[in-house]
N, C-alpha and C positions, 0 to 999 in steps of 0.2 A: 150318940156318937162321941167318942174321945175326940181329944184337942187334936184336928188336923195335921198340926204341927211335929204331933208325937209321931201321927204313923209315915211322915215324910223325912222324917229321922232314920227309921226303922228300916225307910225304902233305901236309904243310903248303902245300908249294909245288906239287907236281904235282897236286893236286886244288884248289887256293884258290880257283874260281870254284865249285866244290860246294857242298852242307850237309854240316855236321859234325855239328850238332846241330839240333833243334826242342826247345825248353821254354819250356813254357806259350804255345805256342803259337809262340812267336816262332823265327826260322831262323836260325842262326848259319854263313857258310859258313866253310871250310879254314881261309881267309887272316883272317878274323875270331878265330878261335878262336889262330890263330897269333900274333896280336898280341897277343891276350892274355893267352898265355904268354909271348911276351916282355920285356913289362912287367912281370910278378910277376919272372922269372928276374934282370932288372936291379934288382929289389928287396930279390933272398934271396941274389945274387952272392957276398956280404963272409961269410955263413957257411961255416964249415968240413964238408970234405967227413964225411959219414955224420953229419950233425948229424939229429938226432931233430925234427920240428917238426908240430904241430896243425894240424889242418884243419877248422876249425866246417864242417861238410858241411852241404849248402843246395842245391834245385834249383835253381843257378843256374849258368851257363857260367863263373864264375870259381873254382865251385868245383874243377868238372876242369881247368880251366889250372892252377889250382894244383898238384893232383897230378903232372901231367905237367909241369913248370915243377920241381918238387921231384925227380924223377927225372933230369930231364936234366941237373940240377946233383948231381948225385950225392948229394943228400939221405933223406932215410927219411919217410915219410908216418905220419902217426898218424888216424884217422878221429875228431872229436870232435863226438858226436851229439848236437843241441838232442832227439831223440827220449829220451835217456838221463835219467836221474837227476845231477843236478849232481853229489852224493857218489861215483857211479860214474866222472862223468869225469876227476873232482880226484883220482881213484886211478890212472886212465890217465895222465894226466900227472904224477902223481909219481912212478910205476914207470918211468916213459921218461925222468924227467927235461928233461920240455918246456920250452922257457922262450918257444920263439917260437911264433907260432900264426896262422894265414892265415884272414880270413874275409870274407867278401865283404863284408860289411855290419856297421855296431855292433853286437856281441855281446851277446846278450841275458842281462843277472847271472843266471837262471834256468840256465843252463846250465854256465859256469864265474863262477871271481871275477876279473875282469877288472884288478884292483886287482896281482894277482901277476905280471903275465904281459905278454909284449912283444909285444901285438897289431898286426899291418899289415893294412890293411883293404888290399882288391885291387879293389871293383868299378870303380875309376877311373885303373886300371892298366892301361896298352896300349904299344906300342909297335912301330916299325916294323921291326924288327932279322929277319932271319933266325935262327930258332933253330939251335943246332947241341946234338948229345951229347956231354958226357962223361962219360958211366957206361959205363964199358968191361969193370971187374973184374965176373966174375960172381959173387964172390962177396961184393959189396956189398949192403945190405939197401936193398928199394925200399919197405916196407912193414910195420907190426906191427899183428894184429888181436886183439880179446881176446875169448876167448871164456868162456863161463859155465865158475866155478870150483868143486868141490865143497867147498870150506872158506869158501864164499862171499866168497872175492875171484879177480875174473877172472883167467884164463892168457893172457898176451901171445905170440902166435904171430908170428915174426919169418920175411917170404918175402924172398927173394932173387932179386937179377935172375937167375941161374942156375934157379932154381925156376921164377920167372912164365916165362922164354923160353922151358925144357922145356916148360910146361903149352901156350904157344899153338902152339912146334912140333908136338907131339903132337898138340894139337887139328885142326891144319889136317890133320894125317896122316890122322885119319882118312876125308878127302874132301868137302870140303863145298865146293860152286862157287860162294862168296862172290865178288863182286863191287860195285865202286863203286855199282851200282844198286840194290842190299838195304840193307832198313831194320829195324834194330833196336830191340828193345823194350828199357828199362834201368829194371824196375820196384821194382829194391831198394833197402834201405839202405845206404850206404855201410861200413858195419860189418859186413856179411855178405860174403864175399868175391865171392859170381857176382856183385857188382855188377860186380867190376875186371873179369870177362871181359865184359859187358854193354855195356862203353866202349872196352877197347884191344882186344879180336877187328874190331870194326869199325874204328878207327881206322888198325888194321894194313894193311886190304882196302881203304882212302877210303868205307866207303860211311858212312850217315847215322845217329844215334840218336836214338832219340823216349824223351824222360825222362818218367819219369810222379810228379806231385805226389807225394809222400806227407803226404797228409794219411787221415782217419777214410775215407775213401771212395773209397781208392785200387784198388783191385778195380773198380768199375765205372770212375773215371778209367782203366785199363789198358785196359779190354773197347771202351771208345771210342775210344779210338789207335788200337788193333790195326783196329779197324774205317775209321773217317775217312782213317788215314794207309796202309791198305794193307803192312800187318808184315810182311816177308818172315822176320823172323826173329825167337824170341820162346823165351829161357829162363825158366822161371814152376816155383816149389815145388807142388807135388800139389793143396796145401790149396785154391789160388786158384781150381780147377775149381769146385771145390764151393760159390764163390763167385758165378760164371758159370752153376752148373748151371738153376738155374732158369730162364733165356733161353737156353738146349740147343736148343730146337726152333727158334727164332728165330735163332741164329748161324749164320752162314756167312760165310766165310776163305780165300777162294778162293786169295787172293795166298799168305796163309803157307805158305813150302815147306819152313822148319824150324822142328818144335815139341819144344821139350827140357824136362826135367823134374830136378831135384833137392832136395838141403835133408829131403826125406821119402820115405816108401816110398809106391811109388806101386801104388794097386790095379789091378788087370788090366781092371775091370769098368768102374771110372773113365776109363780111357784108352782102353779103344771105346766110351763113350760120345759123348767127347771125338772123335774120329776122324772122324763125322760132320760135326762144326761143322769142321773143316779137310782136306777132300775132295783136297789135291793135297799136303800135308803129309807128312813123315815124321815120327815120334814117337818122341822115344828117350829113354832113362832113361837121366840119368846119376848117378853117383856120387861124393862124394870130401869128405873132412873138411879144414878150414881149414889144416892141418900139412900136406897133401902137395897143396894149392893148387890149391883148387876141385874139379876132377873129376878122378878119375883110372882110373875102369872107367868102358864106356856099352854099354848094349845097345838094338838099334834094335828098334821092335815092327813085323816085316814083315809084310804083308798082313793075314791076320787073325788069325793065330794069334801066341800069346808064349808064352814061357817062365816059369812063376810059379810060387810056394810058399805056401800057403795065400792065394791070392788076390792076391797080392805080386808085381809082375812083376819080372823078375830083375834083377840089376843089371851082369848082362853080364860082357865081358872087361877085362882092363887096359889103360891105355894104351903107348905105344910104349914107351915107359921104363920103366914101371912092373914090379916085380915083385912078386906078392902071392901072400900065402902062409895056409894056416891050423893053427894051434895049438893043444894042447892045453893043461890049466889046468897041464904042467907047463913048458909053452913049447918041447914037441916039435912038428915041423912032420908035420902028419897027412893021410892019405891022402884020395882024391875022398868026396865024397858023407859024409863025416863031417861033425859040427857041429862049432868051433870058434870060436876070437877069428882075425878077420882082419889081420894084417899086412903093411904095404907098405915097397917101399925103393925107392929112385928118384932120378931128380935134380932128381923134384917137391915133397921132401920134406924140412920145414926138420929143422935143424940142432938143435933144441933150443927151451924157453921161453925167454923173459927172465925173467931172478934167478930161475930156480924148477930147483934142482939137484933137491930132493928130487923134483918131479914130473917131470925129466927120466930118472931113474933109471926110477922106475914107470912112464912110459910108453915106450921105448926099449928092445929089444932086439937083443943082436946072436947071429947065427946066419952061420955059416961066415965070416965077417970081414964081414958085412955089416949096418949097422945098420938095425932095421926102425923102424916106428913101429905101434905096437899101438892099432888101432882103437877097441877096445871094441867092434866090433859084431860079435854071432854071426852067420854066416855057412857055405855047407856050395856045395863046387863038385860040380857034374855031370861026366860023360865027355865033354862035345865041351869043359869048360872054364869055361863060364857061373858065375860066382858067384850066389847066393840072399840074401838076407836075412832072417836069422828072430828077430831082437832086440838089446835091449841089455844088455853084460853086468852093466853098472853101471846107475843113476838115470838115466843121461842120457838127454833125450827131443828130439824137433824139435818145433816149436815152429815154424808158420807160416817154415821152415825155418832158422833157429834153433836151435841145440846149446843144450840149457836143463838144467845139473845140479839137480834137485831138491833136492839138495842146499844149494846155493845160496840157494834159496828159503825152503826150512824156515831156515837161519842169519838171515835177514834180517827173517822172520816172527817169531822166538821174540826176537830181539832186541824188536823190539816188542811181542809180547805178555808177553814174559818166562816169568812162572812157568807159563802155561797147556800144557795139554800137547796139542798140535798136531800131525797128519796132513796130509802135501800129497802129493797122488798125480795121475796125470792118465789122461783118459776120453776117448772117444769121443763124439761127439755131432753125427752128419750127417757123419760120415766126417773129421770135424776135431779136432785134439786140440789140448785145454786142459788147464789144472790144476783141481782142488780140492782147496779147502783145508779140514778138518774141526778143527772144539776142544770139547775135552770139558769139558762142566759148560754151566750156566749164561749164555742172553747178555749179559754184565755191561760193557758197552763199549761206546762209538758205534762203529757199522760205517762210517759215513761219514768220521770221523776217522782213523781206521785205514788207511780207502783211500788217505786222500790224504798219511796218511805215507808208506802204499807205495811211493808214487809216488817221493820223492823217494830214496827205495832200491832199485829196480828198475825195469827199463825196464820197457813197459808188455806187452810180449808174454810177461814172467816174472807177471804179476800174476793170481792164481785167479780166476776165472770166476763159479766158485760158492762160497761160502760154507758152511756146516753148524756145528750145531749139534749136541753129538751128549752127552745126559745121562752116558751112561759106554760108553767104546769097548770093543765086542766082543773076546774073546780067542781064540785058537785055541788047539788042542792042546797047545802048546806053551808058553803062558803068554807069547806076543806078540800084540801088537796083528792082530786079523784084517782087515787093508787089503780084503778081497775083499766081506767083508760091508758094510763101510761104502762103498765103489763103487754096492755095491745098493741102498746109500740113495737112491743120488740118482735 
């Protein structure tokens, strides 16, 4: 496959009387969306190439011309979320060493300090120029995303135009008859990485994206697109079923012909329910953590039967590139049907953090001159090859799908509460996982203040759910804290 990047140039012009996008309603075609990336690209020209630069992310059409505007000029994206904690993104920018930052509109001080930083507003930026590529090297960075860190400061995951091209040649390998007349759904954050396949898989094909708000009530904004606008196509995390489930009996999706799933493990039971409400649909799981860039195993659920592990539908095979393997805890690579840590190597698979040698070391192995990236997630393959998922080796949890180290949480929580001695664990409840958070002794604190410090220390999908008070925490056998018995609390 040619540099992506070429044939979304291409799709500028040979598709310009099309929609590129819908948000909030309004239609933006090809040749629209093309002028407004090249009005940002004759604004960010004068920097040097692989320069690092912010992007206030915002449902608005200048916020992906800017992306694609920063790639074509061989620049590096940084996603800088108004949904984040200010402290959280003044740490993103100072790990990247941001100085310049693209936002559609006056930045709101809630989010960064504006006072630092060399903001260019883009919403009144157009121009008539033919865009052209120069990002050729593939091993130029298009991108760094950060994910939950367990010394609670984030891990900068750094993708490469060699990385994203393997993920969409692979992707399209697998067969999917995308065409300019499909329309896709783009329900994420820009901090979670399916958004970037959400935008450039269809960008690649000319056909259209339907953005959905994020605000409080983006779950039912999604269930309305999909419906109004006729979705042919629609990647959605596990959790958002369970959001939909209640109007089960009431949905139907004739048009969507792909329905794909990651970010969580998806129940078997959940996905024929689902199956109903999208009657001409395929449904398939896919797989893949931020370092080896978005998915990189998928399993289709055909007819009626699938493949599953304690109610768990599988997570399928690798992709075309992909080689994955599973480990022992002494990082021997072990036979089928065993449990281990799953390992990938590929050329979907960054290179490493940023500044984090000591966690490159811990998560990086190499086997036969090959370097893997070590999952964290147990895992155990069958005889035709299908991988399984049967946990995590560490804290880490998804999170409305979301990598969320518990880790993380507790750091940011004891910072606040300081001397209290503090449990965060996360539960089930209607097939969706949250945190709790439990403290021993006494409620001696406003919980409303507390909340809303949280706030400005984690985003809001990291923030416990529930609350507990607990006189004195249970112990086990062992003389540690018994987490199982205080689960039963709640």
């Amino acid at each position: 496959m040619t540099n992506f990047l070429n044939i979304i140039t291409e799709n500028l012009v040979l598709h310009q009387n099309e929609n590129a996008f819908c948000i909030n309603d309004r239609f933006y075609t090809y040749k629209e969306f093309g002028q407004k990336i090249a009005g940002i690209v004759e604004k960010i020209n004068h920097l040097d190439q692989q320069t690092i630069v912010g992007v206030i992310t915002t449902d608005t059409i200048e916020t992906y011309a800017s992306i694609i505007a920063l790639w074509l000029n061989n620049l590096v994206f940084v996603p800088i979320s108004p949904n984040n904690s200010k402290s959280r993104n003044e740490i993103i920018i100072q790990d990247t060493a941001i100085q310049t930052i693209l936002s559609a509109n006056k930045v709101d001080p809630n989010t960064i300090d504006n006072s630092d930083h060399n903001i260019i507003e883009t919403a009144s930026l157009s121009a008539q120029n033919t865009v052209n590529n120069y990002n050729t090297d593939l091993n130029n960075l298009l991108y760094i995303l950060f994910t939950s860190g367990s010394s609670g400061k984030p891990k900068g995951v750094p993708i490469s135009l060699k990385n994203l091209n393997s993920f969409v040649k692979s992707f399209f390998k697998i067969g999917y008859p995308i065409n300019e007349q499909d329309r896709f759904l783009q329900i994420f954050d820009f901090t979670f990485d399916v958004s970037v396949q959400s935008y450039v898989l269809p960008l690649v094909k000319g056909a259209s994206i339907f953005t959905v708000p994020q605000t409080d009530i983006k779950f039912i904004n999604a269930l309305k697109i999909l419906i109004a606008h006729k979705i042919t196509f629609a990647k959605l995390v596990p959790s958002t079923l369970n959001y939909f489930k209640p109007y089960f009996n009431k949905i139907n999706l004739p048009d969507l012909k792909h329905s794909l799933f990651s970010g969580e493990a998806l129940p078997y039971s959940l996905a024929q329910e689902w199956r109903k409400c999208v009657p001409n649909a395929s449904i398939e799981n896919h797989y893949g953590p931020t370092e080896a860039t978005i998915d990189c195993l998928y399993y289709k659920l055909e007819n009626n039967d699938a493949e599953s592990h304690q109610g768990i539908m599988s997570i399928g095979k690798p992709f075309h590139e992909i080689d994955a393997q599973v480990i022992d805890q002494e990082g021997n690579i072990i036979n089928s049907e065993e449990q281990g840590e799953l390992i990938i190597h590929g050329s979907q698979v960054t290179n490493g953090y940023i500044n984090n040698p000591s966690k490159n070391k811990e998560s990086f192995i190499v086997i036969d001159s090959k370097i893997y990236y070590k999952t964290g997630d147990i895992v155990f393959k069958n005889k035709v090859g299908d991988y399984f998922y049967c946990g995590r080796k560490d804290n880490q949890i998804q999170i409305q799908g979301y990598r969320v180290e518990i880790g993380e949480v507790e750091f940011q929580v004891k910072k606040l509460l300081q001397s209290k001695n503090i449990v965060i664990t996360s539960y089930q409840e209607n097939d969706i996982t949250s945190l709790a958070l439990f403290i021993e002794g006494e409620k001696d604190f406003e919980i409303e203040k507390f909340e809303v410090n949280l706030k400005t220390a984690l985003p809001y999908y990291m923030h416990p759910k529930k609350i507990n008070f607990v006189k004195q925490f249970p112990l086990s056998t062992s003389g540690k804290t018994d987490v199982k018995q205080l689960i039963e609390l709640l």
